[in-house]
C-alpha positions as CSV (number, residue, x, y, z in Angstrom):
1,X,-70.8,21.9,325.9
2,X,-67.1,21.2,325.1
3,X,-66.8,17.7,322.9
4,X,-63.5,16.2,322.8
5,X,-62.9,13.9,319.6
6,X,-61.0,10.7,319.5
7,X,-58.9,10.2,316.5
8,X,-56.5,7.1,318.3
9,X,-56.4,4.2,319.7
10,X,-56.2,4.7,323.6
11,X,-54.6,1.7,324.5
12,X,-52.1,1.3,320.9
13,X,-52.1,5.4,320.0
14,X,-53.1,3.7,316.2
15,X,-55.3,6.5,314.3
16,X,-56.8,3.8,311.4
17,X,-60.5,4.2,312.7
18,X,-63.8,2.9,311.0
19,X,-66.9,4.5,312.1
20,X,-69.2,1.5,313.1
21,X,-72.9,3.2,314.5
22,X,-74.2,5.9,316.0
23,X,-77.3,6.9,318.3
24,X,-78.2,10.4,317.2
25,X,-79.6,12.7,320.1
26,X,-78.5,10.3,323.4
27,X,-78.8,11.5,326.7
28,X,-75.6,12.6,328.2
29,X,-76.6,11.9,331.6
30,X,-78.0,8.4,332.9
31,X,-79.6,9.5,336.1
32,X,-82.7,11.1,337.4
33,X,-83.3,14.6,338.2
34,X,-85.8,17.0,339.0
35,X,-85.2,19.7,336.2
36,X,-87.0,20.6,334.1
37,X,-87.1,18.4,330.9
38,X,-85.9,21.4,328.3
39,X,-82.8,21.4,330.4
40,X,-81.3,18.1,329.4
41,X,-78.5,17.6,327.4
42,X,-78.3,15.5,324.3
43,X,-75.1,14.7,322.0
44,X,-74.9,11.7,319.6
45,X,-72.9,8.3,320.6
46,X,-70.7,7.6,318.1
47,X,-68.7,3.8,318.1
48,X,-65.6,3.7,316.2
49,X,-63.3,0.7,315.6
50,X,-59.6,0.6,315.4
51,X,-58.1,-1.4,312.8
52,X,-55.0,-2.2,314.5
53,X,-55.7,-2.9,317.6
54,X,-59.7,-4.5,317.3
55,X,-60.4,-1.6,320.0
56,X,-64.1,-0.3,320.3
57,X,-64.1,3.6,321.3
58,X,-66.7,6.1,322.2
59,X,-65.4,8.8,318.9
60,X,-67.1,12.2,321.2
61,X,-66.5,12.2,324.9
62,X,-68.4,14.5,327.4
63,X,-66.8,16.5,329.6
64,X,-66.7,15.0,333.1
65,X,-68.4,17.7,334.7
66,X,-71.6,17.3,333.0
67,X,-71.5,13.4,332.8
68,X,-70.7,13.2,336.7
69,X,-72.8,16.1,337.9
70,X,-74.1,13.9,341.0
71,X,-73.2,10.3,342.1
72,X,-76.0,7.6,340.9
73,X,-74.1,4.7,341.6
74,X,-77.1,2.8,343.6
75,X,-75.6,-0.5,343.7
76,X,-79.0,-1.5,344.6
77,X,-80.0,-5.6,344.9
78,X,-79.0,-8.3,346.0
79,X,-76.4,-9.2,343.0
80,X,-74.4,-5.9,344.1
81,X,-74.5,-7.0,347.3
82,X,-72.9,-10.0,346.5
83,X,-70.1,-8.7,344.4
84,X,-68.7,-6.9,347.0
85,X,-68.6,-9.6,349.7
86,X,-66.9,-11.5,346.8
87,X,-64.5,-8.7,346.4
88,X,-63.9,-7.7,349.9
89,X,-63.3,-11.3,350.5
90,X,-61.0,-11.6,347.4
91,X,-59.1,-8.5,348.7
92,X,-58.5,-10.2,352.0
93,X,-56.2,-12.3,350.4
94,X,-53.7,-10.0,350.2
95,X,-54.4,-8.7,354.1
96,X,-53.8,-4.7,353.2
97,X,-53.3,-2.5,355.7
98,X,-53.5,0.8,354.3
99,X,-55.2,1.1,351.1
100,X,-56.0,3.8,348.6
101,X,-59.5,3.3,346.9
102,X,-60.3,5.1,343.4
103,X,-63.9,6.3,342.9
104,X,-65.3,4.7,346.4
105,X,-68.5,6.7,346.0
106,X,-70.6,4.9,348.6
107,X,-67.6,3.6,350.5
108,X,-69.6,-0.1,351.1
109,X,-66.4,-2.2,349.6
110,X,-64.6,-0.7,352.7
111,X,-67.3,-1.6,355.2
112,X,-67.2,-5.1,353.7
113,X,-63.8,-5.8,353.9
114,X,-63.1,-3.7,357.3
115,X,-65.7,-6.5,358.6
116,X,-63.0,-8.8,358.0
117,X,-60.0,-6.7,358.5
118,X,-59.0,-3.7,360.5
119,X,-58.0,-1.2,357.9
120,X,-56.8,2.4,357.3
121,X,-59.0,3.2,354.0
122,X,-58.9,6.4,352.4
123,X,-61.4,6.6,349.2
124,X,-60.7,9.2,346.5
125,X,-63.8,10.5,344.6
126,X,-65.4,13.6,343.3
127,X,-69.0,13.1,344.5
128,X,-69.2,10.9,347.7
129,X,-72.6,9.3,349.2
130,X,-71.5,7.2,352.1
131,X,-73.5,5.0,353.2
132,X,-74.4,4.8,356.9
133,X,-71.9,3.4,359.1
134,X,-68.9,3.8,356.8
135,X,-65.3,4.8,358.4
136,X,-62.8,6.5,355.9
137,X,-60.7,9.0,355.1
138,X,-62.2,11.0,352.2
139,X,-60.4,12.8,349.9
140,X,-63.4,14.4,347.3
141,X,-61.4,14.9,343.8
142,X,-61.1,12.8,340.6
143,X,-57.9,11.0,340.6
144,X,-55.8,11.9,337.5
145,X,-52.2,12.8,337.5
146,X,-52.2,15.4,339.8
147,X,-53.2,13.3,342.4
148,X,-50.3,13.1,345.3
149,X,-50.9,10.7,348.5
150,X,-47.9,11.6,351.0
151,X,-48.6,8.8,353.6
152,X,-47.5,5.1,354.1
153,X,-49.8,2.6,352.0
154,X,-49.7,-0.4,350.5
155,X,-52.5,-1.2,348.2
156,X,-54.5,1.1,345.9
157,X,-58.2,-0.4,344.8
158,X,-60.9,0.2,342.6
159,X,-63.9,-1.2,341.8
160,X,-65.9,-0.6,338.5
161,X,-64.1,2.7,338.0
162,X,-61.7,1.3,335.0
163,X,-64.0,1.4,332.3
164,X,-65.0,4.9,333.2
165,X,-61.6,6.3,332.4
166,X,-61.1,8.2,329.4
167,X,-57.5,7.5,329.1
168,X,-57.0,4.2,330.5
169,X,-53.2,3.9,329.1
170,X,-52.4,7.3,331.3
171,X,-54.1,6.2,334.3
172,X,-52.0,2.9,334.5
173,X,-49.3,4.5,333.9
174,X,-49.9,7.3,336.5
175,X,-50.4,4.4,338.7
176,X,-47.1,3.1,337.9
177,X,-45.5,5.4,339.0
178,X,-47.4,6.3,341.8
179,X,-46.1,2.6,343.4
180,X,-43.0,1.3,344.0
181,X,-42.5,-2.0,343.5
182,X,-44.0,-4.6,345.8
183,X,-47.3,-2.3,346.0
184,X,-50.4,-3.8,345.4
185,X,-53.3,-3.0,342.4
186,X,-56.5,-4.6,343.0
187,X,-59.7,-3.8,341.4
188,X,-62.8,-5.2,340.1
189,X,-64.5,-4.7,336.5
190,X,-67.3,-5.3,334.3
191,X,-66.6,-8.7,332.3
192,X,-67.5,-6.7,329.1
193,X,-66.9,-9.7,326.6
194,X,-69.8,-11.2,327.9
195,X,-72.4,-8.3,328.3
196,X,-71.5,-7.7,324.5
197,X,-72.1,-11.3,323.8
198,X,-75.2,-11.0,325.6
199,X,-76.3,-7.9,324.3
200,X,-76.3,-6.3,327.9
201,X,-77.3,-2.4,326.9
202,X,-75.1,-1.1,330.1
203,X,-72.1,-2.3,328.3
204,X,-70.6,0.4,326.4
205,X,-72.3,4.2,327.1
206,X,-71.5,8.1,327.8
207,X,-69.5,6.6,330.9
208,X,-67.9,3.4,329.5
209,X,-66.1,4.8,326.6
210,X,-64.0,1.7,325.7
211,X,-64.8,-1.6,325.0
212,X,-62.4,-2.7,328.0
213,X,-61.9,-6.4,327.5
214,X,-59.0,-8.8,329.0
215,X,-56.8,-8.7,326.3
216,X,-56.5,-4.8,326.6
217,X,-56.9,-4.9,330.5
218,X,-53.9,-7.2,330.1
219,X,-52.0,-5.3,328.0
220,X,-51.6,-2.3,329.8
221,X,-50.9,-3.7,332.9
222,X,-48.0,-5.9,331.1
223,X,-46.8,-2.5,329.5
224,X,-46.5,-0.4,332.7
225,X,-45.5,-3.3,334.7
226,X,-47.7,-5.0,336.7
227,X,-47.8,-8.9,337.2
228,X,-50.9,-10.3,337.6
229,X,-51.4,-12.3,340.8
230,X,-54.4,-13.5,341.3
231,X,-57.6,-13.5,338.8
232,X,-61.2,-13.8,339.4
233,X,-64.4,-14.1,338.0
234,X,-67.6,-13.7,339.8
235,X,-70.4,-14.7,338.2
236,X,-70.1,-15.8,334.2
237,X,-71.3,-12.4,333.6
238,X,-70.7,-9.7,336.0
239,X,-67.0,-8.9,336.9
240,X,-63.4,-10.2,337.0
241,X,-61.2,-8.9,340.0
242,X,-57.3,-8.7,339.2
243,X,-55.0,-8.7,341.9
244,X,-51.8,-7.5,340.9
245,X,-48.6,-6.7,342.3
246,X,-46.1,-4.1,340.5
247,X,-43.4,-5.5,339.3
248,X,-40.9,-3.8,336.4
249,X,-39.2,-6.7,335.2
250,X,-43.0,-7.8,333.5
251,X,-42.2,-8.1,329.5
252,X,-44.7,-6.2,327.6
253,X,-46.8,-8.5,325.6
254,X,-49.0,-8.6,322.0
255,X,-52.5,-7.8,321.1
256,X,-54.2,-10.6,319.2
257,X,-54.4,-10.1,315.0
258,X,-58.0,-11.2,315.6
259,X,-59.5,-8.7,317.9
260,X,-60.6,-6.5,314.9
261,X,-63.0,-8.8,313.7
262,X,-64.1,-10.7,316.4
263,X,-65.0,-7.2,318.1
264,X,-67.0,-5.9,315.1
265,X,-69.0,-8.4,314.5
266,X,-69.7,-8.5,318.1
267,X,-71.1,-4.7,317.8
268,X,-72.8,-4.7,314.7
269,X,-74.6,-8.6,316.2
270,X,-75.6,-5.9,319.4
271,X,-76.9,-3.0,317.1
272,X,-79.2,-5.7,315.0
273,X,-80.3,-7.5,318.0
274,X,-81.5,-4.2,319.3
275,X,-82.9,-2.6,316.1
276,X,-85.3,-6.0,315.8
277,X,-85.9,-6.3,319.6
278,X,-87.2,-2.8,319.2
279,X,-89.3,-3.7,316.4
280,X,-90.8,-6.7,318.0
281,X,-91.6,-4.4,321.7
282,X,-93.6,-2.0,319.5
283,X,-95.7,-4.6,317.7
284,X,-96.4,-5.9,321.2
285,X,-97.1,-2.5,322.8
286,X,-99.3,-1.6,320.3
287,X,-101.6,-4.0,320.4
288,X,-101.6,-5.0,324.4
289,X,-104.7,-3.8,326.2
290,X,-103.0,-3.8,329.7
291,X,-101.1,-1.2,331.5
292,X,-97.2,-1.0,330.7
293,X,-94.5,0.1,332.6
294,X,-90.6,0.4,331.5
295,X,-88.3,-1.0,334.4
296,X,-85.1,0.7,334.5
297,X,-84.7,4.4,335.3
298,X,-81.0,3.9,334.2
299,X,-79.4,3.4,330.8
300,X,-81.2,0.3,329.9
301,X,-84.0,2.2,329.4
302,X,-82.3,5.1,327.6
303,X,-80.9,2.9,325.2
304,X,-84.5,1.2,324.1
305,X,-85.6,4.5,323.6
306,X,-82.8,5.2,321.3
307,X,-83.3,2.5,319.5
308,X,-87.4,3.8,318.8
309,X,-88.8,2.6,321.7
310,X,-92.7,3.5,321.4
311,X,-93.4,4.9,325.3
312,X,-96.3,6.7,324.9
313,X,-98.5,4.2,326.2
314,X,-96.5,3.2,329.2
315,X,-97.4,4.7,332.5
316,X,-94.6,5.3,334.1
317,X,-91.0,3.9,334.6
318,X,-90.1,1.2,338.0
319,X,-86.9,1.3,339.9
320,X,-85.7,0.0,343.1
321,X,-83.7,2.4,344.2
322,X,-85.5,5.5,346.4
323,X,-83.3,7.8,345.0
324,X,-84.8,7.5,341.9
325,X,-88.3,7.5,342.5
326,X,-90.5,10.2,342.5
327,X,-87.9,11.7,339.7
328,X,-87.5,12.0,335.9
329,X,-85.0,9.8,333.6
330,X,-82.7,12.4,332.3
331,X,-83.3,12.9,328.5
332,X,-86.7,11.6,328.8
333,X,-90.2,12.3,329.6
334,X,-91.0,9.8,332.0
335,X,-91.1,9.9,335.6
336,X,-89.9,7.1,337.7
337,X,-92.0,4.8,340.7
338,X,-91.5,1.9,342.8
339,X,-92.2,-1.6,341.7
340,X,-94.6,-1.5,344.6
341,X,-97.5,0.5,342.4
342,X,-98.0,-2.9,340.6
343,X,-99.5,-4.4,343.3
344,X,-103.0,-3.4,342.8
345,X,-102.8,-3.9,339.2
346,X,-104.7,-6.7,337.0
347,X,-102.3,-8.6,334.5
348,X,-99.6,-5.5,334.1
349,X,-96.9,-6.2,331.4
350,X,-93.4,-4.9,332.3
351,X,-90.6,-4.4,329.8
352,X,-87.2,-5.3,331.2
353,X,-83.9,-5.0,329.8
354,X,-81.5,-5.4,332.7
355,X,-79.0,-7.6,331.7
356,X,-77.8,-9.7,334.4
357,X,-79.8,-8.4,336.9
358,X,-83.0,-9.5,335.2
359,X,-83.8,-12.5,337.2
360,X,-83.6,-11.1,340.5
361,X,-85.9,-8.1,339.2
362,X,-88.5,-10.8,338.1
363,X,-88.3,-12.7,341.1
364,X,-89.0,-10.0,343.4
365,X,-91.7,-8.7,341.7
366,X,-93.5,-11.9,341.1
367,X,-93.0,-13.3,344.8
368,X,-93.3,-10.2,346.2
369,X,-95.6,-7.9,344.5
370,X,-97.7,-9.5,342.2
371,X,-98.0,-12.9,341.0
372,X,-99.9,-11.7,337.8
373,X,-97.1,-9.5,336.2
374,X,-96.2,-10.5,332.5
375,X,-92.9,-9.7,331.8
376,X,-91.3,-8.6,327.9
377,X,-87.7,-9.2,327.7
């Protein structure tokens, strides 16, 4: 496996970097498979802070082929659901036409907005899974800048593909040049601040590299000339959409002197919280006399058991989505099952770590499945 190494800044090109954790032996993959276990890949997650700019990196990178073998973008639950009627309906404000959408992988943002408007949609992205009853013009590479898109369009989207890009200075400026002025960027992503804050473990990973917070998402568009429109948030800890229109008179503006420190102590607040949370799960696992299950067959999980995570007296791991059931987490031993084997059992206990989708988790198990659950969180 091919590492590539940061040594700069990928939104100020500043090289003075300070090492700030790492997670030795992390998955590289955050899926499920059927492999066999000896087969997984491993490679320590190093952070690293720029001086300069307050920017949090990923310092090793995988190589895209093996950290995108398959698409497990689920999207699963009621929460996702809602985020893209909210930004199918927040797209609709700008009544495209023809629109270009980065990393569609299931292709439901187009069914959602083509419920409100007629479109002609054309969704770039390496490893499709439409859903059922999605109409689109699929064009299966990444998007990088060889991409060329001959025909008329107006608007190019994407939603939660930003913070996956590995050179997210280059991709804006690919995409400046790409449009002409008047054109339309619109996209949706993670409100990262706020995971941080919140100690959300599906943050910052193997996928989202950077620490890809407004100020930077600002910066770039500001410096490759984009004027932001329009700017929403849905929920207080899910997403912001930006609606943007390019524009090349936008000035190029500053980074704040305070980002350094406000972002480290952010990180090093997540890596204690996790270390003691840890701590505390183990005592509790250790002496409960009830089965335990793990929920999370995704990188919530991967990142407790990073952290030490005991799991050898779980039974298994629970998941919503039927794509992961009856499968392994990558980089770990444990098979994954449906919420649905709960119902049967006396007082289980259920660790879950799933950031803002927690409460919808709980609520559906305990209304739904069983009553009796206990839930560590």
């Amino acid at each position: 496996m091919e590492i590539r190494t940061r040594n700069r800044c990928e939104i100020t090109k500043s090289e003075n970097l300070e090492i700030l954790h790492t997670l030795r032996n992390f998955p590289v993959y955050m899926g499920c498979t059927k492999q066999l276990q000896k087969e997984d890949l491993v490679a320590d997650m190093t952070w690293v802070i720029f001086k300069n700019s307050g920017l949090i990196e990923l310092k090793e990178l995988i190589p895209l082929n093996i950290l995108y073998p398959e698409n497990h973008a689920g999207a699963v639950g009621k929460i996702w659901d809602n985020h893209h009627n909210a930004f199918a309906k927040f797209l609709s404000y700008y009544n495209p036409n023809s629109l270009i959408e980065i990393g569609g992988a299931h292709g439901i943002l187009s069914k959602k907005y083509q419920d409100i408007n007629s479109s002609n949609w054309t969704i770039v992205e390496p490893n499709p899974i439409l859903a059922s009853g999605v109409k689109v013009n699929l064009i299966k590479c990444f998007f990088d800048d060889t991409f060329i898109f001959e025909d008329d369009y107006d608007t190019i989207v994407h939603s939660h593909v930003f913070e996956h890009i590995y050179e997210p200075d280059a991709f804006i400026k690919y995409l400046s040049k790409l449009m002409k002025d008047g054109k339309k960027l619109i996209f949706s992503i993670p409100n990262m601040k706020v995971m941080l804050e919140r100690k959300y473990t599906n943050c910052i990973n193997f996928e989202h590299t950077i620490f890809l917070t407004e100020p930077y998402v600002e910066y770039l568009l500001a410096k490759h000339g984009f004027k932001i429109d329009k700017k929403e948030y849905f929920m207080d800890d899910h997403s912001i959409f930006y609606g943007t229109i390019k524009d090349s008179s936008v000035q190029p503006i500053q980074l704040n002197d305070s980002l350094y420190e406000e972002n480290k102590k952010l990180y090093l607040d997540y890596i204690l919280y996790h270390e003691v949370l840890v701590h505390n799960l183990n005592k509790r696992i250790e002496n409960s006399t009830t089965k335990i299950y793990l929920f999370g067959a995704h990188v919530f999980s991967q990142y407790l058991i990073a952290f030490g995570l005991n799991t050898s007296k779980m039974v298994c791991l629970l998941d919503n989505d039927p794509n992961k059931q009856g499968k392994r987490l990558y980089g770990t031993d444990m098979q994954v099952a449906s919420p649905e084997i709960l119902k049967n059992i006396e007082n289980p206990m259920v660790i879950l770590k799933a950031g803002v989708y927690n409460n919808e988790i709980k609520k559906d198990i305990l209304k739904n499945i069983n009553h009796n659950v206990r839930f560590m969180e």
